[in-house]
VOSESE-454563 format. One record per residue (C-alpha): x, y, z; residue in one letter. Coordinates in steps of 0.02 Angstrom, whole numbers. Example, Ala and Ser with C-alpha at 12.3 -4.5 7.8 and 13.67 -1.06 7.14 Angstrom:
BEGIN
east,north,up,resn
615,-225,390,A
684,-53,357,S
END
This chain:
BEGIN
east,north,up,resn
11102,-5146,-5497,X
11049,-5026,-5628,X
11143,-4881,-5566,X
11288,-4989,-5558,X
11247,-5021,-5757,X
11222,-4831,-5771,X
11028,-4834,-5749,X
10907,-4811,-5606,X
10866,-4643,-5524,X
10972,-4502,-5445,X
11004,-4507,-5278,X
10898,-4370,-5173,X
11043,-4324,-5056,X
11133,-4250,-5213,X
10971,-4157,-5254,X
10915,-4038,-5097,X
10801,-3927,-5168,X
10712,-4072,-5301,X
10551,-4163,-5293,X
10566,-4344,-5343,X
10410,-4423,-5424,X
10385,-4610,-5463,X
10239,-4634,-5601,X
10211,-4817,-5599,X
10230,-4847,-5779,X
10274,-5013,-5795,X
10430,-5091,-5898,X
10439,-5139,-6066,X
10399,-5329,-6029,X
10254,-5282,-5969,X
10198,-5191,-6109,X
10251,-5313,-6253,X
10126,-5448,-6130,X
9975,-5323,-6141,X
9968,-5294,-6323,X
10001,-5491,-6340,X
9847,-5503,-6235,X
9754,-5345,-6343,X
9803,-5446,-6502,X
9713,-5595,-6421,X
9570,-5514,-6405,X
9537,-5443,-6573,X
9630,-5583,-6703,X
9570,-5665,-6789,X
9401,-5646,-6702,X
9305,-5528,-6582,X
9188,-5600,-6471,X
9075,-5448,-6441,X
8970,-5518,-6290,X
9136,-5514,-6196,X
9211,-5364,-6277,X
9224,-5252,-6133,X
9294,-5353,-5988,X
9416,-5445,-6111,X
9466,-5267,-6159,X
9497,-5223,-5976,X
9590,-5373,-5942,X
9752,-5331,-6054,X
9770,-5167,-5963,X
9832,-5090,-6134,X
9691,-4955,-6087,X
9763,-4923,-5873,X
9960,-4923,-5999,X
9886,-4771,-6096,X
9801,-4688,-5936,X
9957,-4704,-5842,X
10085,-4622,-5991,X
9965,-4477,-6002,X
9935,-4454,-5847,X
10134,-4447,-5816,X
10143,-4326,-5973,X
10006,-4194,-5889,X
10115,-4192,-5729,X
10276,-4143,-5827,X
10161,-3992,-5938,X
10080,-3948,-5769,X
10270,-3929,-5692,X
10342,-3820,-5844,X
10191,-3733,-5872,X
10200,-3651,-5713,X
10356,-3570,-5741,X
10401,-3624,-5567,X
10527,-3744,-5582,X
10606,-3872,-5728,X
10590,-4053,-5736,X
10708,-4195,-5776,X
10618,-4339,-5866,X
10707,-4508,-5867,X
10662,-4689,-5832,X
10793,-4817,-5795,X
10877,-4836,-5961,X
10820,-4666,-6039,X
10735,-4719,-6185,X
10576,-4779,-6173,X
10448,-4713,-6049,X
10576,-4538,-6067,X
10514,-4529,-6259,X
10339,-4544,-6235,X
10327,-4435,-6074,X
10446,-4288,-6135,X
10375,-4295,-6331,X
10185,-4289,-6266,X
10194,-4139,-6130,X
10269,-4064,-6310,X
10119,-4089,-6384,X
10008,-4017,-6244,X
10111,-3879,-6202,X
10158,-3823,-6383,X
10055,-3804,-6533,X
10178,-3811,-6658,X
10207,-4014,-6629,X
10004,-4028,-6674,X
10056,-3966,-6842,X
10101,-4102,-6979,X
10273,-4004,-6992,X
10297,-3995,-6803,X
10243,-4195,-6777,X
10371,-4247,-6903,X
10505,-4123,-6780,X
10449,-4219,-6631,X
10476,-4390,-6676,X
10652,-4341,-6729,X
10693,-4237,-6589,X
10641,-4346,-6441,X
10633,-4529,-6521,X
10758,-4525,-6683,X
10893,-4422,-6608,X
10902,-4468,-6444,X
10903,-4631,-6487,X
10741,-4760,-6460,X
10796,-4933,-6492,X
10680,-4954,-6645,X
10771,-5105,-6697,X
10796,-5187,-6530,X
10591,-5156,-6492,X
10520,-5201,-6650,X
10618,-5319,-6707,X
10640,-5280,-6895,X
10758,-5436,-6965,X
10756,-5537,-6833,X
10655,-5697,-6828,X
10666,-5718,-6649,X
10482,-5675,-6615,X
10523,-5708,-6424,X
10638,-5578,-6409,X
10632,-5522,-6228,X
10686,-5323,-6302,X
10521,-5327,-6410,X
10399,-5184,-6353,X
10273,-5062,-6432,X
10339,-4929,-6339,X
10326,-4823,-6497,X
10139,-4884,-6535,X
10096,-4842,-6362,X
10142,-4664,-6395,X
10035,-4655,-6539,X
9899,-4726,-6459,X
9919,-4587,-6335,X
9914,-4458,-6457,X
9742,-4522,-6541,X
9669,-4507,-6370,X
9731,-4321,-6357,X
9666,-4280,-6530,X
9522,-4401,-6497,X
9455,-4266,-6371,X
9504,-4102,-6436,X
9519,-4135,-6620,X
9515,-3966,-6663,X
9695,-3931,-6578,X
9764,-4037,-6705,X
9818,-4025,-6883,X
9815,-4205,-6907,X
9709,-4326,-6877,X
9708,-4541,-6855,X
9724,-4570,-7042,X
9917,-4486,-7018,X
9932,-4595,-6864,X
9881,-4749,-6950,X
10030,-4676,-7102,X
10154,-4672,-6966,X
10132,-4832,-6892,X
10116,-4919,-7074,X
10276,-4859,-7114,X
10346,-4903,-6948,X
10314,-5085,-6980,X
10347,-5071,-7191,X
10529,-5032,-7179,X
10517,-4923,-7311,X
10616,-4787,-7276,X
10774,-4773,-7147,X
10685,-4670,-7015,X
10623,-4815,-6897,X
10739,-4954,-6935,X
10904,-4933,-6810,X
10943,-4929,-6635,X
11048,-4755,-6638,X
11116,-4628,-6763,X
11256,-4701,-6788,X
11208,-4844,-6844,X
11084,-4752,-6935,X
11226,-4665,-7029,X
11302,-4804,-7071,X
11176,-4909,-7145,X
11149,-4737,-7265,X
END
């Protein structure tokens, strides 16, 4: 079905000399339920007694371990010099974004910078087109909207647990996080509020 829609994953028979790697990140529905369940567990109260194995039970934590632990395998693959990779997951815009944008970060310094941050997010999410629209949902009441996902939040979250442990490799730190994702919500400016460029172009 999806690779009849023009999704799902090459065929190995047209590959010979590739290595195919499933990483088990699971699908957007899945994420949108675990931060519904993280939400739960923190608005409007926090039951501390509990804190730890209600924490566990959204998952939001085995999300994270699972995106970074995809993103190391990509780093580990160029890093070698050995061979390229080919990063996609089965509509090319999601789990592609965050795996492709954080081996950027580990591999390259420059995207720690403020300067090379700002790139990064226009490079691999802007440009190449993350739904921002369809997954957060800016004017549109439908709360339930089955295309709703934090994909974008998850990222960040991922990179405040890279600069969590070596905060010295970056040039930011949480409080520029916390600016992105304000401003991802605000609908201030342009950058996070369409689905494409072209629509982004237009609405200019």
């Amino acid at each position: 079905l999806f690779r009849s829609t023009g999704g799902g994953y090459e065929s190995e028979d047209a590959y010979p000399n590739a290595e195919l790697c499933f990483l088990d990140i699971h699908n957007i529905h899945v994420m949108r339920e675990s931060l519904k369940k993280l939400k739960d567990i923190v608005y409007p109260n926090v039951e501390e007694s509990h804190w730890l194995s209600s924490l566990e039970s959204t998952h939001w934590l085995e999300h994270i371990k699972l995106v970074l632990t995809g993103a190391i395998q990509v780093a580990d693959k160029v890093s070698s010099g050995k061979s390229s990779v080919m990063v996609h997951c089965s509509d090319g815009w999601d789990r592609t974004a965050q795996l492709t944008s954080l081996a950027m970060l580990m591999l390259d310094s420059y995207y720690r910078t403020l300067v090379g941050f700002e790139v990064l997010i226009q490079k691999e999410w802007i440009s190449f087109g993350h739904k921002f629209s369809s997954r957060i949902g800016h004017g549109d009441k439908n709360h339930a909207d089955a295309d709703r996902s934090p994909i974008f939040l998850q990222f960040i979250d991922c990179v405040w647990q890279m600069a969590k442990q070596f905060p010295t490799a970056f040039e930011f730190n949480e409080c520029f996080l916390i600016t992105v994702l304000d401003h991802l919500y605000s609908c201030r400016f342009g950058t996070f509020l369409y689905n494409c460029e072209m629509v982004r172009e237009i609405g200019r």
